[in-house]
PQR file with spaces between the fields and no chain letter, atoms N, CA, C, O and H, PARSE charges and radii, in Angstrom:
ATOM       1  N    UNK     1      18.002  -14.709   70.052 -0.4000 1.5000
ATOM       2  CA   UNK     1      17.215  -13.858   69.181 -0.0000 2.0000
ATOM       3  C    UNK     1      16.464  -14.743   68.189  0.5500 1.7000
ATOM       4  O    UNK     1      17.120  -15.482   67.455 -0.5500 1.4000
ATOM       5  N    UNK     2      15.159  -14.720   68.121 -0.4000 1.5000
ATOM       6  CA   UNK     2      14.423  -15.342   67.009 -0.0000 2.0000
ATOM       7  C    UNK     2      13.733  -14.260   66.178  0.5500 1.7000
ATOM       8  O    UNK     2      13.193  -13.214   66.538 -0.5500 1.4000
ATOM       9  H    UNK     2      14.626  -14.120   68.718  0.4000 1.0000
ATOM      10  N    UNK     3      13.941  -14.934   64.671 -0.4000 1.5000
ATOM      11  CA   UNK     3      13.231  -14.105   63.843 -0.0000 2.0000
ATOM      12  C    UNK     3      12.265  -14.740   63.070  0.5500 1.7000
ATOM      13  O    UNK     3      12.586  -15.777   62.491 -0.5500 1.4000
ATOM      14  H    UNK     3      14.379  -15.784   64.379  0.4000 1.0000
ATOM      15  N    UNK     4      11.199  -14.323   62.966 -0.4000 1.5000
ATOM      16  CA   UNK     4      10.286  -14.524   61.987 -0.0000 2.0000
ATOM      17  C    UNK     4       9.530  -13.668   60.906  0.5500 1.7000
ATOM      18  O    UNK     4       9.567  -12.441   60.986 -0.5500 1.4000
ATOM      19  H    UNK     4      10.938  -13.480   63.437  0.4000 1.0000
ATOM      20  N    UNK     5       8.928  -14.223   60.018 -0.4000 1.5000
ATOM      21  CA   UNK     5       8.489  -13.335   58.878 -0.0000 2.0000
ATOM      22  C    UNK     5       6.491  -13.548   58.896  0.5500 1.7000
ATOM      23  O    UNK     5       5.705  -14.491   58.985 -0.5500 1.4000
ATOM      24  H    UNK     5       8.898  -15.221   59.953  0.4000 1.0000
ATOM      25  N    UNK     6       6.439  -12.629   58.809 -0.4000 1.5000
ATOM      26  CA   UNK     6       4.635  -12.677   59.482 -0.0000 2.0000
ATOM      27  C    UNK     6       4.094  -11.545   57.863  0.5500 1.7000
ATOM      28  O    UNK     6       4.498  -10.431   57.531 -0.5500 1.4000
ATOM      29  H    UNK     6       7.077  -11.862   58.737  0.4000 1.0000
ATOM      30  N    UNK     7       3.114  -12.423   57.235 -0.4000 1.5000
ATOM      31  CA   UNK     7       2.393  -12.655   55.993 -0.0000 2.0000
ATOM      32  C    UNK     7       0.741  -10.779   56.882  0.5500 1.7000
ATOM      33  O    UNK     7      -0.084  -10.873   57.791 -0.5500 1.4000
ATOM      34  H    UNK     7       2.786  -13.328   57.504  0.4000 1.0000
ATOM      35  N    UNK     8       1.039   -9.701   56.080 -0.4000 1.5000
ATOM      36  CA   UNK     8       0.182   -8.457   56.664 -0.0000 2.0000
ATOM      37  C    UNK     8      -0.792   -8.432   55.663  0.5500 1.7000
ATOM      38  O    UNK     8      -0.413   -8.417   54.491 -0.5500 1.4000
ATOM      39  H    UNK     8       1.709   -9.625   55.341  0.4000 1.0000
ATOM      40  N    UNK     9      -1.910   -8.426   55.913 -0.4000 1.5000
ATOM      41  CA   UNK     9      -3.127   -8.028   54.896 -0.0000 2.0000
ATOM      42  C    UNK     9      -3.254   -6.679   55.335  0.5500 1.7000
ATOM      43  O    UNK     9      -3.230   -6.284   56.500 -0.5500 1.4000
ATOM      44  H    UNK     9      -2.217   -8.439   56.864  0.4000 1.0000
ATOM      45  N    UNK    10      -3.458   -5.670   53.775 -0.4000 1.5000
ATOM      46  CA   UNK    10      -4.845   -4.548   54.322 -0.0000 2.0000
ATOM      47  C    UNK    10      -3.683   -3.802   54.096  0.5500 1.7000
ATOM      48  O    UNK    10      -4.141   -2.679   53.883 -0.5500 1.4000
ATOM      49  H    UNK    10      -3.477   -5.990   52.828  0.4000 1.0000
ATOM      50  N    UNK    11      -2.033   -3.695   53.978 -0.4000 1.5000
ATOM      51  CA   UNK    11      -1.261   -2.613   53.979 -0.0000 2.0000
ATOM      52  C    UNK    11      -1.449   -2.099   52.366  0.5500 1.7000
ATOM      53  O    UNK    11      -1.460   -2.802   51.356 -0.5500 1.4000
ATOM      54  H    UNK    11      -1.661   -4.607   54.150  0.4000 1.0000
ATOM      55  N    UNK    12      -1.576   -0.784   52.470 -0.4000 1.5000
ATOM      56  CA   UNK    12      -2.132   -0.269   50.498 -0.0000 2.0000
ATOM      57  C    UNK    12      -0.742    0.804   50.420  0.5500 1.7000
ATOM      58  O    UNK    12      -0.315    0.797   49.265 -0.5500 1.4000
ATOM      59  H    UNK    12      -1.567   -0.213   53.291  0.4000 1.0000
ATOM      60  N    UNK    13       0.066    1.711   51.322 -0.4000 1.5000
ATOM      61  CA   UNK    13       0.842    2.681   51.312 -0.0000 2.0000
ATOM      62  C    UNK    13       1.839    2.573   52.261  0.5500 1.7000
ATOM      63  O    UNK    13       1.741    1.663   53.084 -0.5500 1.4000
ATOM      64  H    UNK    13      -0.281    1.716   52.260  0.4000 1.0000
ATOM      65  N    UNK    14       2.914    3.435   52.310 -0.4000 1.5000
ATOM      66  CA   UNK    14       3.748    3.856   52.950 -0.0000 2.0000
ATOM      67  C    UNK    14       3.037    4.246   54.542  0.5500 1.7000
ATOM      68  O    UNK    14       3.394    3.882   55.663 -0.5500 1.4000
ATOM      69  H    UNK    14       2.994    4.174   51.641  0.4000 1.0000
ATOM      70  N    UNK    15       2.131    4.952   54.197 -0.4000 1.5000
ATOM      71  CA   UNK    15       1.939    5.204   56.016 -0.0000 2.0000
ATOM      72  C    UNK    15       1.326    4.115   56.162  0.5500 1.7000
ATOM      73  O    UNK    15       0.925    4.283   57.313 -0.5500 1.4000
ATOM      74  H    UNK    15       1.842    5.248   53.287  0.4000 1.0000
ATOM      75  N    UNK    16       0.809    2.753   55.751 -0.4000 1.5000
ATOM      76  CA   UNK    16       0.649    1.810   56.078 -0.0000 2.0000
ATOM      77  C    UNK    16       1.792    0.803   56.605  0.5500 1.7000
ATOM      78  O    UNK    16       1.577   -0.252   57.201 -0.5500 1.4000
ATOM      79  H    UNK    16       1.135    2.616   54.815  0.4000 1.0000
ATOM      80  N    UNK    17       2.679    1.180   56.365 -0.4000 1.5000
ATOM      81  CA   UNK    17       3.834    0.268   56.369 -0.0000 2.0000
ATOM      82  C    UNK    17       4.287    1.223   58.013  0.5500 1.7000
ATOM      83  O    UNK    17       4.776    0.653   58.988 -0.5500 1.4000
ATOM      84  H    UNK    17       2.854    2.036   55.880  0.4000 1.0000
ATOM      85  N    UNK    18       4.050    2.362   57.969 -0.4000 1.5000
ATOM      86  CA   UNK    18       4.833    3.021   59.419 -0.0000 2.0000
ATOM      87  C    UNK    18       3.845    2.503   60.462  0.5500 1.7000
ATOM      88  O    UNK    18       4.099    1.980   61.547 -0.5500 1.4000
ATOM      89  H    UNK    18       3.653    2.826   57.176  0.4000 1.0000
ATOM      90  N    UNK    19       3.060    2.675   60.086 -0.4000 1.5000
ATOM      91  CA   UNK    19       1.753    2.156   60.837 -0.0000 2.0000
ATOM      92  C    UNK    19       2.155    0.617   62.329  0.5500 1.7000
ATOM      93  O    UNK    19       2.393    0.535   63.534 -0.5500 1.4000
ATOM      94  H    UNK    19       2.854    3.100   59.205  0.4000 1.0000
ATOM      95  N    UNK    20       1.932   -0.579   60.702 -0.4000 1.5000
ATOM      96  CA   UNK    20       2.693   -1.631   61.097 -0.0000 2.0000
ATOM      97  C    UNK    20       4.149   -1.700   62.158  0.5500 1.7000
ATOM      98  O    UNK    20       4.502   -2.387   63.117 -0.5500 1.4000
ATOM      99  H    UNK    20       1.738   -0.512   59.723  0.4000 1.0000
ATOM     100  N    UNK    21       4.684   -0.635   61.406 -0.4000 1.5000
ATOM     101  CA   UNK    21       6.510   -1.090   61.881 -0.0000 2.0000
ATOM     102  C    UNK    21       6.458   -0.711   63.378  0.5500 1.7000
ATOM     103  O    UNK    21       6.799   -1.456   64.297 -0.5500 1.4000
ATOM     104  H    UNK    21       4.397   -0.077   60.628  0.4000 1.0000
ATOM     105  N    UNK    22       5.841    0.928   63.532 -0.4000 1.5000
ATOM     106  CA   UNK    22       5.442    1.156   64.631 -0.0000 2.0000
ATOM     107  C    UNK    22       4.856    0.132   65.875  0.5500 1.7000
ATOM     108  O    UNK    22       5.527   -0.368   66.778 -0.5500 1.4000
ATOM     109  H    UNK    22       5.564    1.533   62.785  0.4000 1.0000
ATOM     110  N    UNK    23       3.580    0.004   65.659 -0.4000 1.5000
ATOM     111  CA   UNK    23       3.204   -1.589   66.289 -0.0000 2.0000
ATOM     112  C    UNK    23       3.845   -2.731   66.877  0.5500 1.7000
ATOM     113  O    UNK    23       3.668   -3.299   67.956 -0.5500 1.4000
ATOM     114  H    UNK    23       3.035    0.410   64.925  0.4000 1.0000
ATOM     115  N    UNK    24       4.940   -3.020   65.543 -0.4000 1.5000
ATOM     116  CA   UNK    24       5.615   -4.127   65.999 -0.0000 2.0000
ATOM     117  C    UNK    24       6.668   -3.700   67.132  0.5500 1.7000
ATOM     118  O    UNK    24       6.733   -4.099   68.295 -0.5500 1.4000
ATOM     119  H    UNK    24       5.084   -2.559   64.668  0.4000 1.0000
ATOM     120  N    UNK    25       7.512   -2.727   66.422 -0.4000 1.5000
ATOM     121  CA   UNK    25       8.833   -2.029   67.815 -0.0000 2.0000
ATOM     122  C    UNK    25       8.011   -1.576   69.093  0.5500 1.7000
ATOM     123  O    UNK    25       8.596   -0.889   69.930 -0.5500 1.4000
ATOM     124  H    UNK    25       7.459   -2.403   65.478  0.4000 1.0000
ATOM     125  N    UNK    26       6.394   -2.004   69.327 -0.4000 1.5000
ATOM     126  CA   UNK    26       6.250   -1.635   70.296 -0.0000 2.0000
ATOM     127  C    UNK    26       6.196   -2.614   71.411  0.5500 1.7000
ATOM     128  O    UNK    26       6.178   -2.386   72.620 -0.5500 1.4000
ATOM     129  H    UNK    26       5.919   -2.563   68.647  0.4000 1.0000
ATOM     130  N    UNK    27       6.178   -3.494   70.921 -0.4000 1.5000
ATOM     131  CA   UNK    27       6.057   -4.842   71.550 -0.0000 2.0000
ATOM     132  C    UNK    27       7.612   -4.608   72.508  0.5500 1.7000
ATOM     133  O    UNK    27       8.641   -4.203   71.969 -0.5500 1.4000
ATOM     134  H    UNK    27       6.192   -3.680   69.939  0.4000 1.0000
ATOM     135  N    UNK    28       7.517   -4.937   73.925 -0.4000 1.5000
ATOM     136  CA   UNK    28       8.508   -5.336   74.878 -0.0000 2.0000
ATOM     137  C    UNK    28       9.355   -6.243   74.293  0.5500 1.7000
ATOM     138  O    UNK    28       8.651   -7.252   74.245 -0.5500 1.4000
ATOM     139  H    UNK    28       6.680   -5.266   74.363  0.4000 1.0000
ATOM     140  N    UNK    29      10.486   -6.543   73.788 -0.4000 1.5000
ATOM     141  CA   UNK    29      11.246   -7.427   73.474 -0.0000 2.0000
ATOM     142  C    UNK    29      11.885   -7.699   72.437  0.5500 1.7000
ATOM     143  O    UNK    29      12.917   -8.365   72.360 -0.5500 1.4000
ATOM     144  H    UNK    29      11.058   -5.723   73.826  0.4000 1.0000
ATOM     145  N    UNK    30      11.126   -7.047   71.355 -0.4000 1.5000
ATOM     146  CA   UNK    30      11.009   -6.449   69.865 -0.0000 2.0000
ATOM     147  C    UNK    30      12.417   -6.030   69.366  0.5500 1.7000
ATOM     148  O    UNK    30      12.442   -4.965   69.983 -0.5500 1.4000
ATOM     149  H    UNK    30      10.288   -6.506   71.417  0.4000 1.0000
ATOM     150  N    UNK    31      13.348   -6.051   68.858 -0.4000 1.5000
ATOM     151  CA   UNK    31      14.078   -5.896   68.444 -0.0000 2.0000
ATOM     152  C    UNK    31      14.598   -5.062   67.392  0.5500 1.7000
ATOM     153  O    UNK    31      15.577   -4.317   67.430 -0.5500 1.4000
ATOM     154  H    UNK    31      13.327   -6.916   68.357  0.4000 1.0000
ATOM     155  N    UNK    32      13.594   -5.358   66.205 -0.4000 1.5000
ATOM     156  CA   UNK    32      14.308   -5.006   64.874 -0.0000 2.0000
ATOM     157  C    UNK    32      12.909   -5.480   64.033  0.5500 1.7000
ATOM     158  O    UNK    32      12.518   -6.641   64.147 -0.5500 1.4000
ATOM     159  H    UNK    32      12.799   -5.963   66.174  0.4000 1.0000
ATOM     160  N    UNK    33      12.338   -4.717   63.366 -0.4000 1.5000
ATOM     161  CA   UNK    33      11.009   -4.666   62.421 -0.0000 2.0000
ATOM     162  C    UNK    33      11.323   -4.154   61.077  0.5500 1.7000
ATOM     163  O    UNK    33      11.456   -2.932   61.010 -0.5500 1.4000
ATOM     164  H    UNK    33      12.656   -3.773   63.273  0.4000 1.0000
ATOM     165  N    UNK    34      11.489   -4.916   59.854 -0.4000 1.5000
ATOM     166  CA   UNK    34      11.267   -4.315   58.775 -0.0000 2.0000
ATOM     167  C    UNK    34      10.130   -4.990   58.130  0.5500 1.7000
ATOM     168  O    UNK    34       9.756   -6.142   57.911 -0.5500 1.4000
ATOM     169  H    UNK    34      11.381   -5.909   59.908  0.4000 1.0000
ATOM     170  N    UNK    35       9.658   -3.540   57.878 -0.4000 1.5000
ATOM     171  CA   UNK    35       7.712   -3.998   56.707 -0.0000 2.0000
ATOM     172  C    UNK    35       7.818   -3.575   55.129  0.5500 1.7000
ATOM     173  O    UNK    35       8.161   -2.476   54.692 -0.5500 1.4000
ATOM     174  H    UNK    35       9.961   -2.604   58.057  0.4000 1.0000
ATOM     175  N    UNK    36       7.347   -4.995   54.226 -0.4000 1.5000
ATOM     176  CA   UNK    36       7.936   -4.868   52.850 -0.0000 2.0000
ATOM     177  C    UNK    36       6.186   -4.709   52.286  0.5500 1.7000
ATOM     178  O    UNK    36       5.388   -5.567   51.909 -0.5500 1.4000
ATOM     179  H    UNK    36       7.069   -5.887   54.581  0.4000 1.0000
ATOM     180  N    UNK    37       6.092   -3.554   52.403 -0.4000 1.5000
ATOM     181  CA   UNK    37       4.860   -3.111   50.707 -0.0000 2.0000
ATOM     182  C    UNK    37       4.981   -4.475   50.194  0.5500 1.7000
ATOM     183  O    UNK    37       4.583   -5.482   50.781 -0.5500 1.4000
ATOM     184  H    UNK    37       6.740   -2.857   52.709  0.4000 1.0000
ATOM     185  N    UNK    38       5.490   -4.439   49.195 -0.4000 1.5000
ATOM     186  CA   UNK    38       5.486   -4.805   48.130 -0.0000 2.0000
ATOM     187  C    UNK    38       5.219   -6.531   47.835  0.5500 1.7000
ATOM     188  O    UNK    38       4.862   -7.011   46.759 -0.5500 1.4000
ATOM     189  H    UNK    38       5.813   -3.621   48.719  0.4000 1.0000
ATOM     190  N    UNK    39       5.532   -7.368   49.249 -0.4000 1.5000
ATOM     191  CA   UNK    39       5.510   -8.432   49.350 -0.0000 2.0000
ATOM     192  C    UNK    39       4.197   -8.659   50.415  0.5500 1.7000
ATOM     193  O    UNK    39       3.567   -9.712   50.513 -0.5500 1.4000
ATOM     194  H    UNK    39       5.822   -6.978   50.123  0.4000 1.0000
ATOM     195  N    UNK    40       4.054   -7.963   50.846 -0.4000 1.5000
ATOM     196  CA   UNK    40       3.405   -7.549   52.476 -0.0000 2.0000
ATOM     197  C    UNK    40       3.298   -8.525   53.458  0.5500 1.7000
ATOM     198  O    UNK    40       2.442   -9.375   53.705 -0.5500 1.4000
ATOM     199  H    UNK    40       4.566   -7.108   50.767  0.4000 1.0000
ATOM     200  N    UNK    41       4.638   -8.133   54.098 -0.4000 1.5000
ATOM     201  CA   UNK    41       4.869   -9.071   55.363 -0.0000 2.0000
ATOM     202  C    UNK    41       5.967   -8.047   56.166  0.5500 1.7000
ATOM     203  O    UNK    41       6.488   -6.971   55.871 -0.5500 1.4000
ATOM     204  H    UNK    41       5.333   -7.442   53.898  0.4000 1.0000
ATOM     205  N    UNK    42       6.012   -8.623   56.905 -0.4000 1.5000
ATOM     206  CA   UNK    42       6.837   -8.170   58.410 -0.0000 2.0000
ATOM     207  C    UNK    42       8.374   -8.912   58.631  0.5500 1.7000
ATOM     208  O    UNK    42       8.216  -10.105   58.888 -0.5500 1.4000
ATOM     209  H    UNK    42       5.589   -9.497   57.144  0.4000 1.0000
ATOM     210  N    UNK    43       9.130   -8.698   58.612 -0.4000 1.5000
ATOM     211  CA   UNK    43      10.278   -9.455   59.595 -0.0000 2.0000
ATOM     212  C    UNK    43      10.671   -9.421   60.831  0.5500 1.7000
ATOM     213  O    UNK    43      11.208   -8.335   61.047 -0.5500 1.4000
ATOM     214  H    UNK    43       9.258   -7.728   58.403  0.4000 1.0000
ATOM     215  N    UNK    44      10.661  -10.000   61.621 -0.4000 1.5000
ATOM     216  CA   UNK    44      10.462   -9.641   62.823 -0.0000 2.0000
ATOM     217  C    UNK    44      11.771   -9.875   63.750  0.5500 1.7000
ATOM     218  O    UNK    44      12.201  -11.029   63.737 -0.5500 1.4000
ATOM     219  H    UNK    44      10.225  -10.883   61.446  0.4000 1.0000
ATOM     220  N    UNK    45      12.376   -9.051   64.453 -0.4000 1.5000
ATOM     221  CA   UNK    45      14.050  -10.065   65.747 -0.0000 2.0000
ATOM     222  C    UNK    45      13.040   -9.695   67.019  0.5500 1.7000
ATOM     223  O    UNK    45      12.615   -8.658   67.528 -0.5500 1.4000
ATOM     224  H    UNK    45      12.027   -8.114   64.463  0.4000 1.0000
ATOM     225  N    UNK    46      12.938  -10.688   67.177 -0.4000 1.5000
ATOM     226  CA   UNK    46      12.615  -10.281   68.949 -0.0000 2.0000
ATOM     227  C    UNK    46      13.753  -11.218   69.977  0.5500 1.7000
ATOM     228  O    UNK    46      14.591  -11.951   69.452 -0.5500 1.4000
ATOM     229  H    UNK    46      13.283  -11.531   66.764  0.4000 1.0000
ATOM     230  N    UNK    47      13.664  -11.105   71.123 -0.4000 1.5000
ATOM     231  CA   UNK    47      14.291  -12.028   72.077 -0.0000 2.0000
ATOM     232  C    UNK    47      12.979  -12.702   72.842  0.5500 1.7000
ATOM     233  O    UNK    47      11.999  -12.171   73.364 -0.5500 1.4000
ATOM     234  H    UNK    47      12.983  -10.510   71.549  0.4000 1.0000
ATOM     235  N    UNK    48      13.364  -14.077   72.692 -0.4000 1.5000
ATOM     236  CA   UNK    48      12.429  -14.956   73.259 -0.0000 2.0000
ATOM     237  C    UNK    48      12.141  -14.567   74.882  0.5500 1.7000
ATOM     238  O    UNK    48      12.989  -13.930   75.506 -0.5500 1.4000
ATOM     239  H    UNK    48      14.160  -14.509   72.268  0.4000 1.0000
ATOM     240  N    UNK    49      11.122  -14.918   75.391 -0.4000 1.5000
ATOM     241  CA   UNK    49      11.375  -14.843   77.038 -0.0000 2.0000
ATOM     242  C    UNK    49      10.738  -13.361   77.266  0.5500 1.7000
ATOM     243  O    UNK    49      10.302  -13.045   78.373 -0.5500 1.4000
ATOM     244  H    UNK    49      10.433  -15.435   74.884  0.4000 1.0000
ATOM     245  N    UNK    50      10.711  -12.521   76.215 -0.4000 1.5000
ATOM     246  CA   UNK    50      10.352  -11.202   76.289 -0.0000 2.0000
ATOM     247  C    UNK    50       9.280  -10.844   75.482  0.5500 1.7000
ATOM     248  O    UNK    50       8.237  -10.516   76.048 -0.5500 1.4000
ATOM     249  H    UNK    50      11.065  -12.779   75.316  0.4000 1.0000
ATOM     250  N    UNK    51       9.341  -10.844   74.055 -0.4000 1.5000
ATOM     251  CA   UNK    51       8.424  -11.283   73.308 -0.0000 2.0000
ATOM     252  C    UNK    51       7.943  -12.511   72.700  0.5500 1.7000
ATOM     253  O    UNK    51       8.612  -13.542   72.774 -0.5500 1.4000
ATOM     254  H    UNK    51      10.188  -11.111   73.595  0.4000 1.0000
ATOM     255  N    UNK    52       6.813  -12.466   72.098 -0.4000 1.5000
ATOM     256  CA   UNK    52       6.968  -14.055   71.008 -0.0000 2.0000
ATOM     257  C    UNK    52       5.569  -13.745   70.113  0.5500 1.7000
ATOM     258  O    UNK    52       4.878  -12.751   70.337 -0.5500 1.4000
ATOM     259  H    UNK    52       6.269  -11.629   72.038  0.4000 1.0000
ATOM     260  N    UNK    53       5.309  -14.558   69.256 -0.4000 1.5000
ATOM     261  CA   UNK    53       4.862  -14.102   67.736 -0.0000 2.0000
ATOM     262  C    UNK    53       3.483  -13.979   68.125  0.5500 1.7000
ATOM     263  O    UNK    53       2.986  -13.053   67.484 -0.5500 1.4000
ATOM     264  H    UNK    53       5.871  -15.365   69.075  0.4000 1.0000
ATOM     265  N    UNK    54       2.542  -14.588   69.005 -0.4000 1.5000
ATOM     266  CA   UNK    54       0.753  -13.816   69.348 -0.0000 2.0000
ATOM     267  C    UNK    54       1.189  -12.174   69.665  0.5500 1.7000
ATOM     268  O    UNK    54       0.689  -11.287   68.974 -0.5500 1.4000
ATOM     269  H    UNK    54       2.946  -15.341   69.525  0.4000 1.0000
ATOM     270  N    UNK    55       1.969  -11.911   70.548 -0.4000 1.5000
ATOM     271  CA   UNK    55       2.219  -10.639   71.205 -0.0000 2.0000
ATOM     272  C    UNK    55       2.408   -9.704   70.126  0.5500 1.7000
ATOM     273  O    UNK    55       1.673   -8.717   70.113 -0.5500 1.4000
ATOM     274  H    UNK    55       2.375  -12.631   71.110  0.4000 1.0000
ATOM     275  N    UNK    56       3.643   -9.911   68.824 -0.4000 1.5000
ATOM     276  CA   UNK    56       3.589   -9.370   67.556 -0.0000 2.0000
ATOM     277  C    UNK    56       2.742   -9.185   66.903  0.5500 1.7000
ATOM     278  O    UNK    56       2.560   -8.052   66.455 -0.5500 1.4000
ATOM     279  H    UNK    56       4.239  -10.713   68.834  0.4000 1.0000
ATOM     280  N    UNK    57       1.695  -10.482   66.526 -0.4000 1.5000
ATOM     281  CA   UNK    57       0.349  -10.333   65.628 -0.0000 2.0000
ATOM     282  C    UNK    57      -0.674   -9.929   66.393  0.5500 1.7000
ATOM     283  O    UNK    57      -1.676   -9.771   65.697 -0.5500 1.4000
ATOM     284  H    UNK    57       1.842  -11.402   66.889  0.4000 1.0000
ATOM     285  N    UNK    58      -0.883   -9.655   67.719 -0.4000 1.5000
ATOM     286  CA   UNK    58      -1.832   -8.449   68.689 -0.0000 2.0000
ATOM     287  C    UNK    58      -1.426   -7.471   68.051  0.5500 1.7000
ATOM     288  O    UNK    58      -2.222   -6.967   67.258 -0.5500 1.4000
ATOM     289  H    UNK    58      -0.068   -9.784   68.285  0.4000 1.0000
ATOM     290  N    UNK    59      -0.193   -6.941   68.170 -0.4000 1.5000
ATOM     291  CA   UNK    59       0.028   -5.775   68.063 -0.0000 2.0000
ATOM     292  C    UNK    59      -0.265   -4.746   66.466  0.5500 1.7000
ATOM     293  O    UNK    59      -0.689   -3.617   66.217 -0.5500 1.4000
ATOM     294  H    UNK    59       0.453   -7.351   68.813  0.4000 1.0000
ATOM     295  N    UNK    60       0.268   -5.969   65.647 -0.4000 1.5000
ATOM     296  CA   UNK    60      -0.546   -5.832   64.021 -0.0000 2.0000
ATOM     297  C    UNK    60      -2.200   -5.828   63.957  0.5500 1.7000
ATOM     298  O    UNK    60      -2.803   -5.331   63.006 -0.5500 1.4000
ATOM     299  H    UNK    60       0.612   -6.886   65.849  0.4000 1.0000
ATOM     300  N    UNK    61      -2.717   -6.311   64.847 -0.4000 1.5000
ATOM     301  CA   UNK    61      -4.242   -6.527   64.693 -0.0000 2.0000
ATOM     302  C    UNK    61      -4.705   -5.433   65.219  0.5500 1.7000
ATOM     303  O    UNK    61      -5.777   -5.101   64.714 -0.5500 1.4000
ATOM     304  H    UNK    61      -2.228   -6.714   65.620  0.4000 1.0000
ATOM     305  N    UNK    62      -4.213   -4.544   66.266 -0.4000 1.5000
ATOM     306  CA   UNK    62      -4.433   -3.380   66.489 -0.0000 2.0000
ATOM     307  C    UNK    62      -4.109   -2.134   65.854  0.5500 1.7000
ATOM     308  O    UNK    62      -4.521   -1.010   66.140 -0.5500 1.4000
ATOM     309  H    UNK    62      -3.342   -4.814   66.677  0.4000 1.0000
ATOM     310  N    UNK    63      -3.307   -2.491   64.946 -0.4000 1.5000
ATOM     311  CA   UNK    63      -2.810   -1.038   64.607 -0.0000 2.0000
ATOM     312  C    UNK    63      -3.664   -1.444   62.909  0.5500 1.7000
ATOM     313  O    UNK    63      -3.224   -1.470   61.759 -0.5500 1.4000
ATOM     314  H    UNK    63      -2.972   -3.403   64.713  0.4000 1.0000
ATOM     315  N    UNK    64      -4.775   -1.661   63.388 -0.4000 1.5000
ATOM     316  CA   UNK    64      -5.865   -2.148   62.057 -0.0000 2.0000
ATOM     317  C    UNK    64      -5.404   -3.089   60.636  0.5500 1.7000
ATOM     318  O    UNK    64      -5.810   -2.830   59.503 -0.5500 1.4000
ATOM     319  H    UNK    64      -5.133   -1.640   64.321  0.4000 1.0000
ATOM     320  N    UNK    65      -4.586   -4.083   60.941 -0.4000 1.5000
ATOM     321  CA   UNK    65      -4.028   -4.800   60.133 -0.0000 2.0000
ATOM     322  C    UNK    65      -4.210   -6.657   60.487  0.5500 1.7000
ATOM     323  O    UNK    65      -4.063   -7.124   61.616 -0.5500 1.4000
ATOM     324  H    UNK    65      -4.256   -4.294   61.861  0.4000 1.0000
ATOM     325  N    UNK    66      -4.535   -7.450   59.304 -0.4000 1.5000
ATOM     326  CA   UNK    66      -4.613   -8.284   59.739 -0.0000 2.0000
ATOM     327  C    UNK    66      -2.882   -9.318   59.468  0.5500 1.7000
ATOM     328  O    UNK    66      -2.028   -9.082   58.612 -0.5500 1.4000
ATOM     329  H    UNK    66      -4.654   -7.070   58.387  0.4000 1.0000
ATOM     330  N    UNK    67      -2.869  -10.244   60.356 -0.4000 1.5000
ATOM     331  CA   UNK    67      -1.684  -10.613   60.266 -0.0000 2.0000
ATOM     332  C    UNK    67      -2.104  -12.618   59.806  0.5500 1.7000
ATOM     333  O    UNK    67      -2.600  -13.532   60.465 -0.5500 1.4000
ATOM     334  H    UNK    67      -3.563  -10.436   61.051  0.4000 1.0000
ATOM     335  N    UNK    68      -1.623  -12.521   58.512 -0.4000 1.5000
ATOM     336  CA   UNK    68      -1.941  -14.193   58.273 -0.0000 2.0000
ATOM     337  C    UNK    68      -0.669  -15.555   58.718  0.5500 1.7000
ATOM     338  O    UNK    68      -0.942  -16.740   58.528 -0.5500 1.4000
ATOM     339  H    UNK    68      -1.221  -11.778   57.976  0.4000 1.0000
């Protein structure tokens, strides 16, 4: 299991944050997503081999968010 923490521009609210979290648990491999307002970033568990961190920040870039 690898985790990383991925830096979200553009989140202003709460349905911004479901938005994101959504996105990320959609990713194949995805594990475990918590999205912090307040800091605005992502934490991410995925399992390697299944997911990995472009596939995560696609998935943020689509759900209209940029991922730094």
């Amino acid at each position: 299991m690898t985790q990383e923490t991925i830096k979200v521009a553009g989140m202003s609210c709460g349905h911004c944050v479901m938005r994101v979290k959504k996105a990320i648990e959609a990713v194949e491999g995805v594990r475990k997503a918590e999205v912090d307002l307040p800091n605005k970033q992502a934490v991410v568990e995925y399992e390697e081999g299944k997911a990995n961190l472009e596939k995560v920040k696609a998935a943020i870039r689509e759900a209209g968010y940029e991922p730094l």
